[in-house]
TIKOLVEX-15237 format. One record per residue (C-alpha): x, y, z. Coordinates in pm, 1 decimal. Each point is the difference from the previous one (the first is absolute). Last residue first. Example, Ala and Ser with C-alpha at 12.3 -4.5 7.8 and 13.67 -1.06 7.14 Angstrom:
% TIKOLVEX-15237
<atom u="1367.0" v="-106.0" w="714.0"/>
<atom u="-137.0" v="-344.0" w="66.0"/>
This chain:
% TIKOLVEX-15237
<atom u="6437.2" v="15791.5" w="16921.3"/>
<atom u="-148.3" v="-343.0" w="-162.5"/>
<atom u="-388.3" v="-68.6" w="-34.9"/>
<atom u="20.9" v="41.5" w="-371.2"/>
<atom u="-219.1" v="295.1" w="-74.9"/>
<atom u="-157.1" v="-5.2" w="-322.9"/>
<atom u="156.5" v="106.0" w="-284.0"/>
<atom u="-97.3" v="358.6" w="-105.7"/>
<atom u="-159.7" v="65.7" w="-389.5"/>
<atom u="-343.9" v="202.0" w="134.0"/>
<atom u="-87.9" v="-244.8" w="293.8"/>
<atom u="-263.2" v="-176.4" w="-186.9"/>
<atom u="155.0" v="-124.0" w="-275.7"/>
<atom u="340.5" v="-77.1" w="196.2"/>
<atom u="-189.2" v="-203.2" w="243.6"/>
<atom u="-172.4" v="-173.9" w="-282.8"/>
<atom u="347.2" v="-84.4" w="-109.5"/>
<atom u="206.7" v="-46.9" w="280.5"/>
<atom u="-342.1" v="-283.9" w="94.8"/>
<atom u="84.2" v="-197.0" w="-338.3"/>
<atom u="383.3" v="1.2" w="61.2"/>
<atom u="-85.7" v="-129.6" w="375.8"/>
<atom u="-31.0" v="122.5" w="303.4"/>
<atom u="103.0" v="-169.9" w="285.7"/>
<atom u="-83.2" v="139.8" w="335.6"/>
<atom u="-218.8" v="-277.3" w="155.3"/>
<atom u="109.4" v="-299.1" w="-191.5"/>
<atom u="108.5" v="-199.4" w="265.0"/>
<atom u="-26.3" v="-372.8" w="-107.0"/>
<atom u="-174.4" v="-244.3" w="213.3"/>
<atom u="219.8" v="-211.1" w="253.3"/>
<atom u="-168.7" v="-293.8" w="199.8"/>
<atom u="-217.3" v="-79.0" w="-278.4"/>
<atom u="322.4" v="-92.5" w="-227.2"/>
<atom u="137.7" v="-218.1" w="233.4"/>
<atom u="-323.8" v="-188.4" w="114.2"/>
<atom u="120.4" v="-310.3" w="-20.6"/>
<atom u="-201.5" v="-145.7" w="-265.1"/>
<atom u="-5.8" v="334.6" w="-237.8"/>
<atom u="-72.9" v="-103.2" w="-356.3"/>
<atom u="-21.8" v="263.8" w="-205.2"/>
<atom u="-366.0" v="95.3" w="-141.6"/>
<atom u="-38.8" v="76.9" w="-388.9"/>
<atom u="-58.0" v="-380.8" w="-47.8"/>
<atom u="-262.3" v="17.9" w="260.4"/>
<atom u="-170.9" v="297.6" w="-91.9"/>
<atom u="-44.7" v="-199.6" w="-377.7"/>
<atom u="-134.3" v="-331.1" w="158.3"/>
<atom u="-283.2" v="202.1" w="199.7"/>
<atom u="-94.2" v="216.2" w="-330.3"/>
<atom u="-43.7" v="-327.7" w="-165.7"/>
<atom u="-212.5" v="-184.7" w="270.4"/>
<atom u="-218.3" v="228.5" w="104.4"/>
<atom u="-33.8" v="72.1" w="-419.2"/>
<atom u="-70.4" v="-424.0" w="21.3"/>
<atom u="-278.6" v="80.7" w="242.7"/>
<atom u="-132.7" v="327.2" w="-102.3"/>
<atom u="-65.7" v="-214.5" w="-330.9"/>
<atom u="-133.4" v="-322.5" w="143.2"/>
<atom u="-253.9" v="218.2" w="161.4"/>
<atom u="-155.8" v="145.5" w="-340.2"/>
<atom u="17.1" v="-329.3" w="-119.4"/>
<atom u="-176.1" v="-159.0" w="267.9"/>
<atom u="-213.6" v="320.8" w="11.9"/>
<atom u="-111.3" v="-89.6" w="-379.4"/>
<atom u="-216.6" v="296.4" w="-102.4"/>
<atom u="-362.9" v="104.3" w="-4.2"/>
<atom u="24.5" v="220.9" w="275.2"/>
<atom u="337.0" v="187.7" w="-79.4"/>
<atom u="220.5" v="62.5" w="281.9"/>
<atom u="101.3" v="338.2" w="66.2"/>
<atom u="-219.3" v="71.7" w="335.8"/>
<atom u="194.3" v="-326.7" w="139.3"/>
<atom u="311.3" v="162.9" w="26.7"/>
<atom u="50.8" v="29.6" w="352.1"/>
<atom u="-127.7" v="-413.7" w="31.5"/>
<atom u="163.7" v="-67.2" w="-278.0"/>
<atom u="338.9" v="98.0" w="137.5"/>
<atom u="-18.4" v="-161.8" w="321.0"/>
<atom u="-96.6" v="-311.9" w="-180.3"/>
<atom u="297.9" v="11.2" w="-148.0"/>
<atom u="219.5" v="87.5" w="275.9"/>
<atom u="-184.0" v="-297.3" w="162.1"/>
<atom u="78.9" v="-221.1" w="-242.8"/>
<atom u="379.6" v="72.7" w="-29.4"/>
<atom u="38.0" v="-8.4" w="351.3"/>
<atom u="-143.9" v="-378.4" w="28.2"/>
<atom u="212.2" v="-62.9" w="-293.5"/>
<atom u="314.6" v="121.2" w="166.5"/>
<atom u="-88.0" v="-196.5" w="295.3"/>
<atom u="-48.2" v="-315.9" w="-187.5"/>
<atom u="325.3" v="39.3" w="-210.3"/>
<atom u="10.2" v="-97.3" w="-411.2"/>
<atom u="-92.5" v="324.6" w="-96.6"/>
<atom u="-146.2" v="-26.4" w="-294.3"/>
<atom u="-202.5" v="-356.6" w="-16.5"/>
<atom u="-62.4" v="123.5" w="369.6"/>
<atom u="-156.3" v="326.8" w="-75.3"/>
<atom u="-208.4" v="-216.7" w="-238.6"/>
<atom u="-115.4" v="-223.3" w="217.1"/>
<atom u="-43.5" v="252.0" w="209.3"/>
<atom u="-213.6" v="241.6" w="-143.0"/>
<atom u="-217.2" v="-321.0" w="-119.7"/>
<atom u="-74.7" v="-81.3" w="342.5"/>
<atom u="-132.2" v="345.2" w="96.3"/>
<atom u="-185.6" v="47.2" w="-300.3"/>
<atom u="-369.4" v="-71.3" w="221.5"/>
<atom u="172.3" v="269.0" w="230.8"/>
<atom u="12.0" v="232.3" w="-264.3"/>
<atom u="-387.5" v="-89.3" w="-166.2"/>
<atom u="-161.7" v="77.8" w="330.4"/>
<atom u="195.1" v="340.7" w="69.6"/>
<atom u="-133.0" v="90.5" w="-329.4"/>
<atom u="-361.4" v="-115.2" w="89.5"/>
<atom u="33.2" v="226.1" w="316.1"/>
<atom u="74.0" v="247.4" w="-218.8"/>
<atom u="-258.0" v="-13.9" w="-192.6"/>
<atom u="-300.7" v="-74.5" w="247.3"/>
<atom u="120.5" v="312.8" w="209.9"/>
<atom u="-86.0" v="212.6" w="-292.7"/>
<atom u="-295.4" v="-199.8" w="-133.0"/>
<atom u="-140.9" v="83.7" w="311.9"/>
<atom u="42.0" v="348.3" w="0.6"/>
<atom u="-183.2" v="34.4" w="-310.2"/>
């Protein structure tokens, strides 16, 4: 029993690095950048490897790979667009102070919970 334990993943490991190649192929058909690829693959097989108690023995693991590849890829293209672009370090250099601010949304649960008072404003 405890052989066929080490035996499976051990085959798993076996079959990842044997898909190697064909992780980045297709990490470059998406990407279009070597190093991006390369990152792209290993975040993949990063993520197969923690997950590998939910794959299906039986199953396509190409497929299954391909998938947490291209999702890599989608959820990496969507923080991206949502990021703003910072070259000179401008932005990084001076975060926003929101320590203090409460807004409409906080008044209100402050209100709830305080009996009807607004909360104090930090001004005497």
């Amino acid at each position: 029993m405890a052989d066929t334990r080490r035996a499976l993943p051990n085959a798993f490991k076996d079959d990842l690095i044997g898909l190697v190649p064909r992780l980045r192929r297709y990490a470059l058909s998406l990407t279009v950048d070597g190093n991006e690829a390369d990152d792209l693959v290993q975040f993949t097989l990063l993520k197969a490897w923690e997950h590998r108690g939910r794959f299906e023995p039986g199953t396509s693991l190409v497929a299954w790979l391909f998938t947490i590849l291209r999702n890599g890829f989608i959820n990496g293209r969507r923080k991206r667009s949502r990021e703003v672009p910072d070259p000179d370090g401008a932005h990084a250099a001076h975060p926003p102070n929101h320590t203090g601010r409460i807004t409409r949304f906080g008044c209100a649960i402050y209100r709830r919970r305080s009996g009807g008072s607004n909360p104090p404003t930090g001004k005497r």
